[in-house]
N, C-alpha and C positions, 0 to 999 in steps of 0.2 A: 105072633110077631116077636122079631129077636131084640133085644134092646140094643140101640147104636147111638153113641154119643152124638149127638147133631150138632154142637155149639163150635164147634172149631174141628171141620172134616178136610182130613189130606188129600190135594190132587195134584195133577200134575198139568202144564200149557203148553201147549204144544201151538207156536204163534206162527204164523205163516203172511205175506200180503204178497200183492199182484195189481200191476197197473196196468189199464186198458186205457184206448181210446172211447169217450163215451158213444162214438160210434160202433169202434168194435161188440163193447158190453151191448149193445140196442139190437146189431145182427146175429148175436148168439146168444144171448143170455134175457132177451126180454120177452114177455108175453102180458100184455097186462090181459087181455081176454083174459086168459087163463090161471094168473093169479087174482086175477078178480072173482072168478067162480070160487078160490080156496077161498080168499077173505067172504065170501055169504056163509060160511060156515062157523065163523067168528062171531061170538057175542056183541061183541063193539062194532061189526060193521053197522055201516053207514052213520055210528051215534058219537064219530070222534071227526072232528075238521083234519085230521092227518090219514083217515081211512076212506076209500072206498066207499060207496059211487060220491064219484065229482063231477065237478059239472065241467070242467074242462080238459083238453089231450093231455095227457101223460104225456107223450113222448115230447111236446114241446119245453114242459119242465125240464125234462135230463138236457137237451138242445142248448140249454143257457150254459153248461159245462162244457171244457173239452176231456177231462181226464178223471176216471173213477179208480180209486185206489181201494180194493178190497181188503177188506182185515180178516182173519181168520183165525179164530180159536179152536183148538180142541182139548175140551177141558176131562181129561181121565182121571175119574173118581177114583178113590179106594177102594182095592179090592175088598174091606170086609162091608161094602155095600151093597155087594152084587149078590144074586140068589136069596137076596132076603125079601120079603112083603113089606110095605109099608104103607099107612094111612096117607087122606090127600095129606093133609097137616103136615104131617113129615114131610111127604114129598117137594112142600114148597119152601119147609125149613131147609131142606137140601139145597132148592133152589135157590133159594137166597143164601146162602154161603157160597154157595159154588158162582153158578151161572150168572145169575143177578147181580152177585160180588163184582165179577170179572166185568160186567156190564157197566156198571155203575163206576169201578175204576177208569175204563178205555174213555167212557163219555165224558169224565173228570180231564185225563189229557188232551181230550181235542178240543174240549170247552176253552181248557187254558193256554190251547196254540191256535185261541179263534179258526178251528177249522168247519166248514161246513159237514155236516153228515148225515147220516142215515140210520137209524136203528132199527134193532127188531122188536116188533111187536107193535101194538097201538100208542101212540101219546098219552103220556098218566101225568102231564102236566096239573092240572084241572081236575078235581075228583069226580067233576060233574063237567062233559064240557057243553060248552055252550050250543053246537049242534043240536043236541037233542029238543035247543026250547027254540030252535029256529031263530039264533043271535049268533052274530059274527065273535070270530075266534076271538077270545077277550086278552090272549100272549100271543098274536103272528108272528112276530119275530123268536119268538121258545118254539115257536110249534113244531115236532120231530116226526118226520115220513121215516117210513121203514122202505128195507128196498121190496120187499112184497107186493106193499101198498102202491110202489111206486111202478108194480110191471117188472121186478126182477127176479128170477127163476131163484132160487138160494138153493134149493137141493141141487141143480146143474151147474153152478158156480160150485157148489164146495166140491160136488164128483169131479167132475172136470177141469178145474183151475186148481184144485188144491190136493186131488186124489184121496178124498174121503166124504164116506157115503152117512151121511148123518141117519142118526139112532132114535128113536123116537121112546117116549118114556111110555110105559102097560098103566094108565092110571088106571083101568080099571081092576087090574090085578096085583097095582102097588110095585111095579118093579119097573128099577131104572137099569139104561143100558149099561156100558162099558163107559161111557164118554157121554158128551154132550157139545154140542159146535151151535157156535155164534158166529154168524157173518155180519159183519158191519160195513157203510164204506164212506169214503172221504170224496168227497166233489170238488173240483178247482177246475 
């Protein structure tokens, strides 16, 4: 392994959004069947009140919206990242500069223009949540649905709506792509 500063790594945003009808988004862009089969793959499935299996329709949650506004990052690493191996540890110090960064920025502005939204990945509210001991969500109002969770396709949204095929990271081999893409979205 080549040694690469991780504490402050250059990239580059490439921001993009797109508004649908949340009808529209439901007749092209949703499957929960089908995103539900990738989240059993998930560690956190079924152990987080914002993942997968619920006990009620999905599709009647998005029903309470008319309008999804998609965010789109593509966040392009430095080049002297690429072709190198890297340990997990790295990888996630990566990820938190980079990806995580941008995360936790985007969630910071929509927090403080009260908007509703969607992130990715499981709820880390809670270090432990309360699903797993069979007790109701102890923050309902914090609790954060991804749009995965929620029945949204994210690799046919960013193909599709945004003309870019997201990359996936070799953890077993230590190596990150070209880029890296966060879909988030906005509900009203």
């Amino acid at each position: 392994m080549q040694s690469v500063k991780l504490d402050n790594i250059d990239y580059v945003i490439h921001k993009s959004t797109r508004k649908l009808s949340v009808k529209e988004f439901l007749e092209n862009y949703y499957d929960f069947e089908y995103t539900s089969q990738k989240c059993k793959k998930c560690h956190m499935y079924n152990k987080r009140w914002s993942c997968p299996s619920f006990n009620n329709k999905i599709d009647v949650y998005w029903k309470k919206f008319d309008i999804v506004e998609l965010i789109h990052l593509k966040i392009i690493l430095d080049e002297n990242l690429l072709n190198k191996r890297f340990s997990k540890d790295e990888i996630y110090t990566i990820l938190n500069n980079t990806l995580f960064k941008e995360k936790r920025m985007l969630i910071g502005k929509l927090e403080d223009n009260n908007k509703y939204y969607l992130s990715t990945g499981y709820c880390n509210i809670c270090e432990r949540c309360s699903k797993e001991d069979n007790l109701p969500c102890r923050f309902p109002e914090m609790k954060k649905y991804s749009i995965e969770s929620l029945g949204g396709i994210v690799t046919k949204i960013s193909n599709e709506l945004f003309n870019n095929q997201i990359k996936w990271i070799d953890m077993n081999n230590g190596i990150l792509p070209e880029y890296l893409t966060l879909v988030m979205a906005v509900l009203d």
